[in-house]
C-alpha positions, -999 to 999 in steps of 0.1 A, spaced: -219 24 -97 -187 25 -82 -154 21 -109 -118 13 -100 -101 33 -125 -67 24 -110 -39 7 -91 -7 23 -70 22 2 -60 48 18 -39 71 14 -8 62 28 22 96 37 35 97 54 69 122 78 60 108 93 36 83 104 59 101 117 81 123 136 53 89 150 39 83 159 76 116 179 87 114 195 51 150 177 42 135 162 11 160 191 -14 192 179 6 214 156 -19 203 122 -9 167 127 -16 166 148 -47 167 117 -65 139 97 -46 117 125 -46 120 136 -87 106 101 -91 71 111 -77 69 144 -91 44 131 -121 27 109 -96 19 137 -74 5 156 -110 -12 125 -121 -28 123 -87 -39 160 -90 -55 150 -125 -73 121 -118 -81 125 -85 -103 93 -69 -131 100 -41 -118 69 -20 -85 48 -19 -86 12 -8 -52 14 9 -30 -21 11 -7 -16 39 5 -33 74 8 -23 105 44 -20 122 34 -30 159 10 -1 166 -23 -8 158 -15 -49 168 8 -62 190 22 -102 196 -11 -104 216 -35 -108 188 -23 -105 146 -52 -110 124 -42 -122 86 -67 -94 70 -79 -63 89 -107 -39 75 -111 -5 83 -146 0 91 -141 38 109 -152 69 104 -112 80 107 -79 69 116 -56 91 139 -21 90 132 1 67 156 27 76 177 53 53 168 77 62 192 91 99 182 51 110 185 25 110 154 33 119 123 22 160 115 -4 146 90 -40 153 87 -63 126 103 -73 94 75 -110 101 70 -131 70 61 -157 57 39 -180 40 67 -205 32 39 -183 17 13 -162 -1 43 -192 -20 51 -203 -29 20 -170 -41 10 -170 -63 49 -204 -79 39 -195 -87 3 -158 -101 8 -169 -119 38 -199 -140 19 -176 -141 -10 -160 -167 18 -127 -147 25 -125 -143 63 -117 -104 76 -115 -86 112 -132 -56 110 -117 -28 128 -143 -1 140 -110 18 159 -78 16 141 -48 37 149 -27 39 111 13 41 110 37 50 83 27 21 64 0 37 52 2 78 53 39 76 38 18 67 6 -3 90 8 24 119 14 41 109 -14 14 107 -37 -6 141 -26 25 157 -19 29 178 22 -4 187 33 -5 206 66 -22 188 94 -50 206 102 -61 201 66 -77 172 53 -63 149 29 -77 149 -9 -95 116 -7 -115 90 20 -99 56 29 -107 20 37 -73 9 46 -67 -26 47 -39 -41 73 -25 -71 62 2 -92 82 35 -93 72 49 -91 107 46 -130 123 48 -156 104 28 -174 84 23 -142 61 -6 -149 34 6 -161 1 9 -139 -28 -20 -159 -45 -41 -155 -15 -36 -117 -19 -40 -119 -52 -73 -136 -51 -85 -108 -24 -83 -86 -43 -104 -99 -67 -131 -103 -40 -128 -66 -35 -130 -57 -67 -166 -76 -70 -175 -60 -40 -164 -26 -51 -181 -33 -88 -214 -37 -68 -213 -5 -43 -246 12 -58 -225 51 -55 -209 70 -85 -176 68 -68 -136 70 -85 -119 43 -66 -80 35 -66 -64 9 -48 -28 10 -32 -6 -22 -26 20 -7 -6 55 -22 16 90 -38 -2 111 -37 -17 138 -60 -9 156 -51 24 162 -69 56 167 -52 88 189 -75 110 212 -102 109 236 -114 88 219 -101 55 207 -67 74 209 -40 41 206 -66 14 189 -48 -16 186 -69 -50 178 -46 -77 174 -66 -103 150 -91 -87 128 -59 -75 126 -51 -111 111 -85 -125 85 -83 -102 76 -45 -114 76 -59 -149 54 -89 -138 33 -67 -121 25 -49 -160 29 -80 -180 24 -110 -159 5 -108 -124 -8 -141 -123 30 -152 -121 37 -129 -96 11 -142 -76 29 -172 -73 60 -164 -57 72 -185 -30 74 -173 6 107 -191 1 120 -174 -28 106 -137 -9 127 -144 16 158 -160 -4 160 -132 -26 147 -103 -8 151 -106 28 132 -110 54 114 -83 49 105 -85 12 80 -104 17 57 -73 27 53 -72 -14 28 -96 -14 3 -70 -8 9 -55 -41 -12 -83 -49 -42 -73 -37 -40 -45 -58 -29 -64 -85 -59 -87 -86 -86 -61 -83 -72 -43 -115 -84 -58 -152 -62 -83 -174 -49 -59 -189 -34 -27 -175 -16 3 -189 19 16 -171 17 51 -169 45 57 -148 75 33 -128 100 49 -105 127 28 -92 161 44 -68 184 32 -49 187 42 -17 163 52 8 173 44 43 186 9 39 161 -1 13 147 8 -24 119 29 -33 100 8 -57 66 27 -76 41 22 -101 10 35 -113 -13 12 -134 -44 25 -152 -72 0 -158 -85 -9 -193 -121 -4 -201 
């Protein structure tokens, strides 16, 4: 049977991307943001998954103001970078899972949580700045390490979907992954956050301490988490905080009880925080 041996947070910054891509990434500024993920990327190397459930949301590529569902599914065979207006990212194409995609679709679905599934999905930073910085550069006629069923949840028009919601979610994956009759290594990804805000009054707002509670809760005490306010997301971490609810998806399709194996926290990165975590399930 399929296991989920264990859960990534991390930002999904867009500049760090491009930094990995334009081979900037020993200048000054990012030494520090980058020494942070050097025993991820080793970690990754050692405990390697088949597939990644990938957390992420789309920035206006894949979706426009026309049409936002709450919970997309990748169902594909693969995702082609987007072209986000400076052209695709020089990253390999996202291979899929078609197999465990629809498995997960049927099982999540008559577990009563409504999903689109996407049989053609172009994917944006949102999700292969995660997986850069957890594989490391890998040139883009190779393939990436590992399959994905990327998940696309909005964060973009309001209303968002609550924390619990997410939180719940990924429970219903988990099930549905616990069921999938293949010896697979599964991790899942929460990705987005931290705090930042992009315009306005408040545009560069960054509130470390807050950003840290909510890595410790996501150790000690998810089911708190879970309950965060879109108020308080948006009181204490901008507009734009609130794309940390889909760390709870994650989040709820671990165990209990988790092990920390590695937290990287640095200020800053474009006009945001890099926030990271790696949590290892219990037996």
């Amino acid at each position: 049977m399929a296991r989920l041996t264990a859960g990534v947070g991390c930002s999904h910054v867009p500049a760090i991307g491009i930094a990995m891509d334009q081979g900037i990434t020993e200048q000054p500024y990012w030494v520090p943001a980058f020494e942070g993920f050097e025993f991820s990327r080793k970690w990754m190397k050692d405990n390697k998954p088949d597939v990644i459930f990938l957390v992420y949301n789309d920035h206006c590529t894949a979706f426009d103001a026309s049409c936002i569902p709450t919970f997309a599914l990748g169902c594909a065979a693969e995702y082609h970078p987007a072209d986000e207006g400076w052209g695709p990212r020089p990253v390999p194409v996202v291979k899929g899972h078609q197999r465990l995609s629809s498995h997960i679709a049927q099982s999540v679905i008559l577990d009563e949580f409504d999903l689109t599934i996407m049989n053609e999905m172009e994917v944006d930073h949102g999700l292969t700045v995660p997986m850069s910085i957890m594989f490391g550069e890998i040139a883009q006629d190779d393939d990436w390490p590992c399959l994905v069923v990327p998940l696309c949840v909005n964060v973009v028009q309001y209303p968002p979907p609550t924390g619990n919601r997410c939180f719940q979610l990924g429970k219903a994956i988990r099930r549905a992954i616990d069921s999938y009759d293949e010896d697979l290594n599964v991790m899942i990804f929460g990705t987005g956050g931290m705090s930042h805000q992009l315009q306005a009054e408040r545009a560069g707002l960054i509130n470390a301490d807050w950003d840290k509670r909510f890595l410790d809760m996501m150790t000690e005490d998810p089911i708190a988490a879970s309950q965060i306010t879109h108020e308080e997301y948006l009181r204490e971490t901008g507009s734009e905080g609130i794309e940390m609810v889909m760390w709870h998806v994650m989040r709820g399709a671990l165990n209990d009880k988790v092990t920390e194996v590695h937290r990287h926290y640095h200020v800053p990165a474009s006009n945001t925080a890099v926030g990271h975590i790696i949590l290892e399930n219990h037996e």
